[in-house]
C-alpha positions as CSV (number, residue, x, y, z in Angstrom):
1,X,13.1,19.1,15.5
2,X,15.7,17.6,17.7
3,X,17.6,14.6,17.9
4,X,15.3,13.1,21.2
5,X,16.7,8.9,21.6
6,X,19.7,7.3,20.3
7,X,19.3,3.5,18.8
8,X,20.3,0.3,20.8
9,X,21.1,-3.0,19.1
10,X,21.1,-6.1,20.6
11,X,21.5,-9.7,19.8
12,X,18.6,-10.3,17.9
13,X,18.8,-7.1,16.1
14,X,21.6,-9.3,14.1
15,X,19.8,-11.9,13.4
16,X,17.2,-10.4,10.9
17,X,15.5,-12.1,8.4
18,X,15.2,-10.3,5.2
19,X,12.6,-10.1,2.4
20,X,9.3,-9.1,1.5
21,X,6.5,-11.6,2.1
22,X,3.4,-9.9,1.4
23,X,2.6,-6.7,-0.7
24,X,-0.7,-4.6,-1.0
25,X,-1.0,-2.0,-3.6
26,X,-3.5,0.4,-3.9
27,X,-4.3,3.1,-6.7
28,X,-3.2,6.2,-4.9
29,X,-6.0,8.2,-6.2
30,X,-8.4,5.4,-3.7
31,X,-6.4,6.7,-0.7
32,X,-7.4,9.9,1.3
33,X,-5.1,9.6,4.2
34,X,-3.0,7.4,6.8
35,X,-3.4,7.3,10.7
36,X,-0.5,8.4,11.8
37,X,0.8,7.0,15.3
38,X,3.2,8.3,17.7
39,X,6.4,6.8,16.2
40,X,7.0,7.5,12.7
41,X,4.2,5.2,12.1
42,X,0.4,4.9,10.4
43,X,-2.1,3.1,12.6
44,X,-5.3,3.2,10.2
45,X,-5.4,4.1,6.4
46,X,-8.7,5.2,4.8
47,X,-10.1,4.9,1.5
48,X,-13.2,6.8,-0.7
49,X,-14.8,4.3,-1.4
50,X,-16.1,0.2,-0.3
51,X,-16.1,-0.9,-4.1
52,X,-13.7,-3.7,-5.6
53,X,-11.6,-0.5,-7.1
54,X,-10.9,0.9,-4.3
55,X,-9.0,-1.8,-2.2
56,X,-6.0,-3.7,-1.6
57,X,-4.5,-5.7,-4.2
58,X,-2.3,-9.0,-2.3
59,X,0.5,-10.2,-3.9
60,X,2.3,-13.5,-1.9
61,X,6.1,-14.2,-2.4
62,X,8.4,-16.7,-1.6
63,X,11.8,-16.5,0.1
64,X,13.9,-14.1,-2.2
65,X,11.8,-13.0,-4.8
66,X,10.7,-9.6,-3.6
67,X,13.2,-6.3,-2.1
68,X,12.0,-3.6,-1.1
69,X,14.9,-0.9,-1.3
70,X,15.0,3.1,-0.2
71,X,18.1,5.7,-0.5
72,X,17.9,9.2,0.6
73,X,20.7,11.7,-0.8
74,X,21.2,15.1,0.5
75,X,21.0,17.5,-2.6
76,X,23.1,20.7,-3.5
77,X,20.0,22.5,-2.2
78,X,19.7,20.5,1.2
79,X,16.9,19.0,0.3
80,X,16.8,15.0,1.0
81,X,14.6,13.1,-1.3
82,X,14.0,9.3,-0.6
83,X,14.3,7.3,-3.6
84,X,12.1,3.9,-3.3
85,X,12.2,0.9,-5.3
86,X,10.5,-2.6,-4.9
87,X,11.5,-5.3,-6.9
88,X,9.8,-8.7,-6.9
89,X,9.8,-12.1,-9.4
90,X,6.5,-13.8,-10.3
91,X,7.2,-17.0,-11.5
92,X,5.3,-18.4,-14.7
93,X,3.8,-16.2,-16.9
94,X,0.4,-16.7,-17.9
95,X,-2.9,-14.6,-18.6
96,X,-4.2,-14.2,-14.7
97,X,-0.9,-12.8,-13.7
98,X,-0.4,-10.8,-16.8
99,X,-3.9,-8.8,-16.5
100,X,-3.0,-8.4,-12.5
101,X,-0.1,-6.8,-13.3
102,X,-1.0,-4.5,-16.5
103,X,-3.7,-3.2,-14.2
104,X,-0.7,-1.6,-11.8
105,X,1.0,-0.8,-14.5
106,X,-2.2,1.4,-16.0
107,X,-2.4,2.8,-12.5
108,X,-1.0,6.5,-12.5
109,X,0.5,5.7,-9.4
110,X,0.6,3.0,-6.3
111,X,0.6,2.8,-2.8
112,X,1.9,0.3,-1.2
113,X,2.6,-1.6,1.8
114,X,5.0,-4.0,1.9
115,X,5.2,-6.7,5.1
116,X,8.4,-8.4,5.6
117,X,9.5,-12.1,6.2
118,X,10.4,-10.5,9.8
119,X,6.4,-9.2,10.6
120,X,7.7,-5.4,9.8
121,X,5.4,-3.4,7.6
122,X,6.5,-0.7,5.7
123,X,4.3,2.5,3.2
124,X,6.1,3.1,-0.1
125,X,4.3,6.1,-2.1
126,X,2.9,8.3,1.1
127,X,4.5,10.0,3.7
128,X,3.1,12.8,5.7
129,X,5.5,15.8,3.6
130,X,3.9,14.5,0.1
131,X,0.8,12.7,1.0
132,X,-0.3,10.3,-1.8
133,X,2.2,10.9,-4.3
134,X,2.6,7.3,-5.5
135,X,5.2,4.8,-6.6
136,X,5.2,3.8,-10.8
137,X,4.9,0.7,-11.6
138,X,6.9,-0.9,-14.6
139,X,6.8,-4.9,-15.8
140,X,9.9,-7.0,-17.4
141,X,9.4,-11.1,-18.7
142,X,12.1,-13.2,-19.5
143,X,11.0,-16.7,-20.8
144,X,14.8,-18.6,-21.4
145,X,16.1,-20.8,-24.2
146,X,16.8,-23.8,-22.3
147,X,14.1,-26.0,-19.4
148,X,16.1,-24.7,-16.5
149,X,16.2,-21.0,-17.4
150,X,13.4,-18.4,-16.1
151,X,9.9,-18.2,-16.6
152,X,8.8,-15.2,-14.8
153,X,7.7,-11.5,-14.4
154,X,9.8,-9.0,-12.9
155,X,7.7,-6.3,-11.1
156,X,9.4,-2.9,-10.6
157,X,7.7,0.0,-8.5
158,X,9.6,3.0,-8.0
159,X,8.9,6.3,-7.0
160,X,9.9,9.5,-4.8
161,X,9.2,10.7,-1.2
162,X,10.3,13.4,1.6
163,X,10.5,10.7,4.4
164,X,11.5,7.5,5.1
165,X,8.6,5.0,4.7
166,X,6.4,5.1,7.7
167,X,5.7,1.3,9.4
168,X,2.5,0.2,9.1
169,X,0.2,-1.7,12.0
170,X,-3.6,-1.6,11.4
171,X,-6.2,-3.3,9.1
172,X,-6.9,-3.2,5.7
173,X,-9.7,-4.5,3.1
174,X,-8.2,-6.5,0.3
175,X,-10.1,-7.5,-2.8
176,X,-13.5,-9.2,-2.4
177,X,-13.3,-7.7,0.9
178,X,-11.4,-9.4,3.2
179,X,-10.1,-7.4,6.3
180,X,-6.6,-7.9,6.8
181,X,-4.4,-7.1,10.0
182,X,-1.2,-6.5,9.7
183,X,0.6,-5.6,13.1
């Protein structure tokens, strides 16, 4: 592998808007491959089976309540893992939300696909060195003392790849079976 292109930034490269707007997660065992494209990218993702189970799980945000992080180190041994994290606040607990979220926690690992507040759309749990190796999810609430403090879940998924995540820019089925396209 060589290094073929370098990277140009321009104007609007410095004007980005940050955070994640939309996240799908999957159970990792539902996925049997992505697409992938030409440009370190997945075009199409397929899934064993059409039932409720087996598809996309939406979860909306509002302006700063979700990040999706990576890092990659270089080991003593060379080797370059990708450590992955999302973080994201659901306001208000209650029941709904609660049984939404200890179904990704039960999960033994997640896919996701996190779309950002830009229209960029990016794979946490699969890449093409470790396939469907999936990303844990973990749930915190904090209910405070006083009217203004929080009232909310925090939603952690973290997890370990080879590569950075892959974009995403095809269609999806979400629960109850909506097709989704996210470009």
């Amino acid at each position: 592998m060589s290094l073929e292109a370098g990277i140009s930034i321009v104007c609007d490269d410095e004007i980005v808007v940050g955070g994640v707007k939309t996240l799908y997660l999957i159970n990792k065992t539902a996925v049997t491959g992505f697409t992938l494209g030409t440009d370190h990218n997945y075009t199409a993702v397929s899934v064993s089976s059409t039932t409720a189970a087996y598809q996309w799980h939406k979860f909306e945000f509002q302006e700063d309540t979700c990040t999706a992080n990576w890092e990659q180190a270089i080991n003593d041994n060379k080797s370059k893992p990708v450590s992955t994290s999302i973080a994201c606040t659901i306001p208000h607990q209650e029941k709904v939300k609660a049984k939404a979220l200890q179904d990704a926690v039960n999960c033994c690992g997640l896919i996701a696909i996190a779309v950002t507040y830009s229209g960029e759309s990016f794979v946490y749990g699969y890449d093409e060195k470790v396939e469907n190796k999936g990303i844990n999810a973990a749930v915190n609430g904090e209910v405070g003392a006083t009217l203004d403090d929080n009232n909310a879940f925090l939603l952690r998924l973290e997890g370990s790849q080879r590569e950075l995540p892959y974009q995403y820019a095809g269609t999806i089925v979400t629960t109850g079976g909506v097709v989704v396209t996210i470009a």
